[in-house]
C-alpha positions as a printed Julia matrix, in Angstrom:
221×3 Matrix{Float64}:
  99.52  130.13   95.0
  96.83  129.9    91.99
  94.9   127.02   91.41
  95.82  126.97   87.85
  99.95  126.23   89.67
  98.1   123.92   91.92
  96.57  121.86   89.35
  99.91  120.67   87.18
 101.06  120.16   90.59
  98.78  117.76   91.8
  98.84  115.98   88.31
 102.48  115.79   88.53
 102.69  114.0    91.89
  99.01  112.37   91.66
  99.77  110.1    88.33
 102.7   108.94   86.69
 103.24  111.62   84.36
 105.77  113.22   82.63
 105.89  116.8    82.23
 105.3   117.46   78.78
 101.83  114.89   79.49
 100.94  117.67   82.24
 101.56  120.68   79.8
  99.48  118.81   77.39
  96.65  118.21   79.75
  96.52  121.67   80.42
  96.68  122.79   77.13
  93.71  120.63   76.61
  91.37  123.11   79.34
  93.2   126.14   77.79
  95.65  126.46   80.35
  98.85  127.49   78.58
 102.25  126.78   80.3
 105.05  125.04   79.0
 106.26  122.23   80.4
 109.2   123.82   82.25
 107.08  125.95   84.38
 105.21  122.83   85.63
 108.75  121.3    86.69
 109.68  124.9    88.3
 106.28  124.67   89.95
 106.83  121.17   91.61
 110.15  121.88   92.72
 109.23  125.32   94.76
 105.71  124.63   96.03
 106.21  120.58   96.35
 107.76  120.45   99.37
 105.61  122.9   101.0
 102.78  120.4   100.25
 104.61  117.48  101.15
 105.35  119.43  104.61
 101.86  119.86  105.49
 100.74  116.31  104.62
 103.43  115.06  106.68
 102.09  116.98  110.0
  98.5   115.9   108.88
  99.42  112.56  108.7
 101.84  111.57  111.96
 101.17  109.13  113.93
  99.54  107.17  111.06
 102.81  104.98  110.34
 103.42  101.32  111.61
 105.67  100.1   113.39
 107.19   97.29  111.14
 109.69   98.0   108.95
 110.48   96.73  105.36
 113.42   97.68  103.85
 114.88   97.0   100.64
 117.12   98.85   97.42
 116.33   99.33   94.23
 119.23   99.9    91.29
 118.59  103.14   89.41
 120.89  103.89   86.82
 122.02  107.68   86.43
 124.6   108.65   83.54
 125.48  105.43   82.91
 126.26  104.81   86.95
 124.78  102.59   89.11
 122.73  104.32   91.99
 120.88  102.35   95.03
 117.18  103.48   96.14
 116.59  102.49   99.72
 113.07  102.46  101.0
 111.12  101.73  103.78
 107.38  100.94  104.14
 105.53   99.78  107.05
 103.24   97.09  107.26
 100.56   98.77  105.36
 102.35   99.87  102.59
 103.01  103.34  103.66
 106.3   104.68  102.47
 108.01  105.69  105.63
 111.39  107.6   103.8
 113.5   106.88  100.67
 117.64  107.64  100.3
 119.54  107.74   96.96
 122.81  106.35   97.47
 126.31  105.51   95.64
 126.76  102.44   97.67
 125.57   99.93   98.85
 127.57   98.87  102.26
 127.03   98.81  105.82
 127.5   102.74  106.02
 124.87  103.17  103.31
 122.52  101.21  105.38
 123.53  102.8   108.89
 122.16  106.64  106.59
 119.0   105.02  105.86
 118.26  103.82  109.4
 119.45  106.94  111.38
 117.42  108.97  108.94
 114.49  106.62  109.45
 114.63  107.25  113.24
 115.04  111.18  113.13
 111.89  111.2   110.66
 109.7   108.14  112.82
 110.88  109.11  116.25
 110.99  105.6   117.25
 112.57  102.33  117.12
 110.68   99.87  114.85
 109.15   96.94  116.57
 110.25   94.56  114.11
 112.72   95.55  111.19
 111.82   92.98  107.57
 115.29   92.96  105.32
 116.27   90.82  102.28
 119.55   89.01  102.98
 122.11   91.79  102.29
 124.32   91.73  105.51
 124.87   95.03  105.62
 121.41   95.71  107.26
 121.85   93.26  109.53
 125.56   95.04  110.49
 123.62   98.1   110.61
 120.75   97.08  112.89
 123.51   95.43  115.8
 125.02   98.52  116.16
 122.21  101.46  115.74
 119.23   99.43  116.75
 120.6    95.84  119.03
 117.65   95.67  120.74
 115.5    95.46  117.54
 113.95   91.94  116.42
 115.06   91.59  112.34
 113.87   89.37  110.12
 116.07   88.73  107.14
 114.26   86.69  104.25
 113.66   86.96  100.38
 109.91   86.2   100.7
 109.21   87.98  103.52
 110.09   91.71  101.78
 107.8    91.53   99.24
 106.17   95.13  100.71
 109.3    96.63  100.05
 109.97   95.48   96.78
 106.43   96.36   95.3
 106.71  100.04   96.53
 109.59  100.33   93.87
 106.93   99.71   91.23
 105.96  103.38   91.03
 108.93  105.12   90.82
 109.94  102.38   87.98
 106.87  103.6    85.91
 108.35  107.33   86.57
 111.96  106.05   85.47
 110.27  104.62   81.97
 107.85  108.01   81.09
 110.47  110.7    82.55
 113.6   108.45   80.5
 115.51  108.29   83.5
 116.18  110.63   85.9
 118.66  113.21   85.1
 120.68  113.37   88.37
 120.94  111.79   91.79
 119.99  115.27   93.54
 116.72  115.11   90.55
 115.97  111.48   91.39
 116.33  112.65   95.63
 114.4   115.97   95.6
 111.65  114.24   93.43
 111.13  110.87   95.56
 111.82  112.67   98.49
 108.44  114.65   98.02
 106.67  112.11   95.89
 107.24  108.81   98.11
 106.56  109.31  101.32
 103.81  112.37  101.64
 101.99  112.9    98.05
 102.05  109.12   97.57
 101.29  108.04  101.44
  98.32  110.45  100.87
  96.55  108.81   98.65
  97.66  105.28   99.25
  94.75  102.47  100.23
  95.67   98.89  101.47
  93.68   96.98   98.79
  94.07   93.49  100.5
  90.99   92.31  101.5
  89.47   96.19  101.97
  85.92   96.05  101.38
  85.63   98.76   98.18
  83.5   101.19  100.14
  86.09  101.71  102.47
  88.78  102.37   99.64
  86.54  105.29   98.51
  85.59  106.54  101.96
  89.81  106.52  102.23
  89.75  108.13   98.77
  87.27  110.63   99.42
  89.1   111.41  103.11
  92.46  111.77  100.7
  90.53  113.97   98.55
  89.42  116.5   101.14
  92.73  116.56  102.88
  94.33  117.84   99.7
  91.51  119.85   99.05
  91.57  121.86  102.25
  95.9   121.65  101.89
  95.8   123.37   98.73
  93.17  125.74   99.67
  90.77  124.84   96.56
């Protein structure tokens, strides 16, 4: 893979951009693709990226689970984003879904343990019941926590993908909206995600800098 593919990639995962912005940008160092070719890019060489931060990065995740949805609207039909983060933040995986019921919730946690490979320790819910219905019968043993105020880590981590809805004017389909979050959420963003409470600054750019090289030495620049 060239660096000039590399580079719209990394722009179009790195910063909330659409890509017409990232055809622009590279238009602006004389690099001339249209903006097409920097979606076609994404798509094929995106998850091979997203594979290899994933193996660089296990074992990193917590062990507390926040969980919480999201309404994304699609054609006019309502869609649910389910995430999970961990305690720092980190996204741990991210599920587009038609409902929003105790099934829908029983997906998201059986994919959470295939990716994690372990029960949480805690599991942090708003008060939608179907979690809780979900959690007796996949996880009993589990401790959860269901409270408004105590998901705030959940709800934040929608933030980003809501600045994504606004520049790309909604996502086109709810196979666009999972292949792209799916990629984006929890590798390119966990990558270069720092905890900001109460980090000293020169630690967030010793994390940057670490971020930096890892993607450095992943995309072979």
């Amino acid at each position: 893979m060239t660096r000039s593919a590399r580079d719209p990639l990394y722009r179009r995962h790195r910063f909330p951009l659409s890509l017409r912005m990232v055809e622009d940008m590279l238009a602006a160092r004389g690099v001339i693709v249209s903006h097409q070719t920097v979606g076609l890019w994404a798509e094929k060489f995106g998850r091979c990226f997203a594979n290899d931060i994933r193996e660089r990065s296990a074992g990193r995740l917590g062990d507390k689970w926040y969980l919480d949805e999201v309404v994304i609207t699609i054609r006019g039909k309502k869609h649910w984003l389910r995430r999970a983060v961990d305690q720092d933040g980190f996204v741990l995986d991210v599920l587009i879904q038609s409902r929003r019921n105790a099934k829908a919730a029983k997906r998201l946690i059986r994919k959470l343990l295939k990716g994690q490979g372990s029960t949480p320790r805690v599991m942090i819910t708003d008060k939608l019941r179907s979690y809780d219905a979900a959690k007796r019968e996949i996880m009993p043993g589990v401790e959860h926590r269901s409270h408004k105020g105590q998901n705030n880590r959940a709800e934040n981590s929608h933030q980003p993908i809501r600045r994504r809805e606004r520049i790309m004017k909604r996502f086109k389909s709810q196979r666009h909206l999972q292949r792209f979050v799916s990629i984006h959420d929890p590798d390119f963003a966990n990558l270069f995600h720092i905890p900001r409470q109460d980090t000293p600054s020169a630690h967030c750019r010793e994390v940057r800098a670490a971020a930096m090289q890892m993607w450095s030495e992943i995309a072979h620049l």
